[in-house]
C-alpha positions as CSV (number, residue, x, y, z in Angstrom):
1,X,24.3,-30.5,21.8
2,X,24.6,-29.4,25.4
3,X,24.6,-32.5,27.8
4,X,22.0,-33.4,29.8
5,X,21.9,-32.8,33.6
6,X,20.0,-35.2,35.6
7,X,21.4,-34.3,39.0
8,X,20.5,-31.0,41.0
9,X,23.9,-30.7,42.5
10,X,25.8,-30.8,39.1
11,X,23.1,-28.7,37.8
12,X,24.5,-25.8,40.3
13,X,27.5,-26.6,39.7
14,X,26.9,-26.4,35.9
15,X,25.5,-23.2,36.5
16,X,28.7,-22.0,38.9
17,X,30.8,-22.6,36.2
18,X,29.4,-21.7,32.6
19,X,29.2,-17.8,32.8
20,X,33.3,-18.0,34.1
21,X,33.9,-20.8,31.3
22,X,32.8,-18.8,28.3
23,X,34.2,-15.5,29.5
24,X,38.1,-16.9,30.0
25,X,37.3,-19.2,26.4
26,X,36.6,-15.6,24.4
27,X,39.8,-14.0,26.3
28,X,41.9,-17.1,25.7
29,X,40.4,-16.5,21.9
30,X,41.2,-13.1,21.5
31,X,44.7,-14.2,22.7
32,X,45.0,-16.6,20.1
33,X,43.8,-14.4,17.4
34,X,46.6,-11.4,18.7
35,X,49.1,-14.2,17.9
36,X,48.0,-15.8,14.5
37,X,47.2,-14.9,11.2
38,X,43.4,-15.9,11.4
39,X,40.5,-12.8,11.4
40,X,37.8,-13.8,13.9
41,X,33.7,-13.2,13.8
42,X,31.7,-13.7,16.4
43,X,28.0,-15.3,14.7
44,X,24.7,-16.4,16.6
45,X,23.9,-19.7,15.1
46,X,21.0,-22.2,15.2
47,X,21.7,-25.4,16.2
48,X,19.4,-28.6,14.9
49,X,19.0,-32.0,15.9
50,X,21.2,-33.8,13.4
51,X,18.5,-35.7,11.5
52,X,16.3,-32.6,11.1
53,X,15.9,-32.2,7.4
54,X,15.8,-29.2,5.1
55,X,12.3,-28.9,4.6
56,X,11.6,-29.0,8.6
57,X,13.9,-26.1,9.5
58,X,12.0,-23.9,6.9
59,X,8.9,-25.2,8.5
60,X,9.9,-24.3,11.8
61,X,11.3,-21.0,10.5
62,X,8.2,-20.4,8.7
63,X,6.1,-21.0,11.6
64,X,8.3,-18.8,13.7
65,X,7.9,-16.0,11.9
66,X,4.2,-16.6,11.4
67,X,4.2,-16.4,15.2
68,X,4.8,-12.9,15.3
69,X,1.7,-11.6,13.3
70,X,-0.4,-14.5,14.7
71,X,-4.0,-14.1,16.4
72,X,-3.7,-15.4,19.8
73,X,-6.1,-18.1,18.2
74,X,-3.6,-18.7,15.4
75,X,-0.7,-18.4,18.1
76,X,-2.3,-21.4,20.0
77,X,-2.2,-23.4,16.5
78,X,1.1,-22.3,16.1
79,X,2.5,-23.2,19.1
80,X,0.7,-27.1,19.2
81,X,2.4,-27.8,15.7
82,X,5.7,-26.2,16.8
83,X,5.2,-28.6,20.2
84,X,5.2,-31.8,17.4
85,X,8.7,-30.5,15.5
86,X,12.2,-30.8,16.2
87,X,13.5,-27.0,17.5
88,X,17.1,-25.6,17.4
89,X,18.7,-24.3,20.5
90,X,21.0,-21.1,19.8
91,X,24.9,-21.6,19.5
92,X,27.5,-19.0,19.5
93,X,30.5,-19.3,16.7
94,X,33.6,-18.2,16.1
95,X,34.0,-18.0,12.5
96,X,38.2,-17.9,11.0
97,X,38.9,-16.7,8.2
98,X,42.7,-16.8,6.7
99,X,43.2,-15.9,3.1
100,X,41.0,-18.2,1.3
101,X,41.1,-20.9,4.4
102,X,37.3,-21.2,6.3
103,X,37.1,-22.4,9.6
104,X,34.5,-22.2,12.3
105,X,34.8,-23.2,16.4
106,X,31.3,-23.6,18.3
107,X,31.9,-21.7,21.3
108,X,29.2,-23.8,23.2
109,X,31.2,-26.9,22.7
110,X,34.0,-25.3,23.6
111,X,32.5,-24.1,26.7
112,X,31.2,-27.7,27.6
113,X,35.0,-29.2,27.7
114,X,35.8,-27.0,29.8
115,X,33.3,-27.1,32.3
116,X,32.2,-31.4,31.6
117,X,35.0,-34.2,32.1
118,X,35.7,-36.1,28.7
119,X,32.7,-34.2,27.0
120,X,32.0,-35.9,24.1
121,X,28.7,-34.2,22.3
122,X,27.8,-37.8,20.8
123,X,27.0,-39.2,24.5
124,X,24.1,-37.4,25.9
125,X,25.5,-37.3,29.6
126,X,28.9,-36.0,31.0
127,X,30.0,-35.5,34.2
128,X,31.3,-31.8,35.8
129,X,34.5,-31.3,36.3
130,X,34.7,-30.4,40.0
131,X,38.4,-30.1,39.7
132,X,37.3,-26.3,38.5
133,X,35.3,-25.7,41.7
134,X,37.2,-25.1,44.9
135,X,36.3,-26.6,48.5
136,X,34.3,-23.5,49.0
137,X,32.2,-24.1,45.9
138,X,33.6,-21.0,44.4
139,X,35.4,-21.3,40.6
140,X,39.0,-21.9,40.8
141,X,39.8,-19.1,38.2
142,X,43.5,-20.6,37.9
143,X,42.4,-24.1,36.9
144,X,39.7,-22.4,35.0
145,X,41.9,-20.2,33.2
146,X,44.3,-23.0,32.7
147,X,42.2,-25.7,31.2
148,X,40.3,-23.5,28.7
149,X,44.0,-22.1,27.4
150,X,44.7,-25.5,26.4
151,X,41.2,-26.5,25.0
152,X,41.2,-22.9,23.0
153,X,45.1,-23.7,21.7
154,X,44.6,-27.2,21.0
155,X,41.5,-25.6,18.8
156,X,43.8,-23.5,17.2
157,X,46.3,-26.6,16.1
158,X,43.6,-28.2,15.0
159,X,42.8,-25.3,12.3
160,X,44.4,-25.6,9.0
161,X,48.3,-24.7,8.7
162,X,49.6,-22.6,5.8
């Protein structure tokens, strides 16, 4: 779950650094996949609050696709239930495969411990890491570049070995 952002400053600073964050984790990535035996897919993904049951995401998904053939009237409905319901915010995933090993690495997350200090997706806050923004307020690509290479590879050690 992406971490909430209470503070306007961090919330520029959030938005300095994402965009830079994801592009140097997919390059770091692609790296990674150039040097291992894994075959990588990139999948959009939806993303639920964890105790959102079954029968709630097809609700949801049901109503959202009633959406697009609704009245205006009916939209209005539509819209008031959905207000009511847990919703899923899109992810982005890197699926591995490897002979007949699975594995799967949520970009987003990815992209959060880079750009958060200690990001932990369990604690709803996290703080920016302004190590990664220089004292013009500009991204330091080289620290950048530097701390997603070892977030990406210590994804990669993490996946399972032959």
């Amino acid at each position: 779950m992406p971490p909430k952002i209470t503070n306007s400053v961090a919330w520029q600073q959030a938005e300095i650094l994402m965009q830079p964050a994801f592009i140097r984790v997919i390059d770091n990535i692609r790296k990674q996949l150039d040097e291992s035996s894994w075959i990588g897919t990139y999948h959009d993904v939806l993303i639920w609050p964890p105790s959102t049951t079954d029968e709630i995401k097809a609700l949801v998904t049901e109503l959202l696709q009633a959406m697009e053939t609704a009245t205006p009237k009916e939209a209005d409905e539509i819209r008031e239930t959905l207000a009511r319901l847990p919703m899923p915010h899109p992810g982005y995933h890197l699926r591995l495969q490897r002979q007949q090993q699975e594995a799967s690495i949520d970009l987003w997350e990815l992209c959060y411990q880079v750009c958060f200090l200690e990001y932990n997706p369990e604690k709803e806050s996290a703080d920016i890491d302004t190590s990664l923004i220089d004292e013009l307020g500009e991204v330091d690509w080289l620290r950048l570049d530097a701390k997603s290479k070892q977030l990406v590879e210590e994804a990669f050690a993490k996946l399972p070995q032959d």
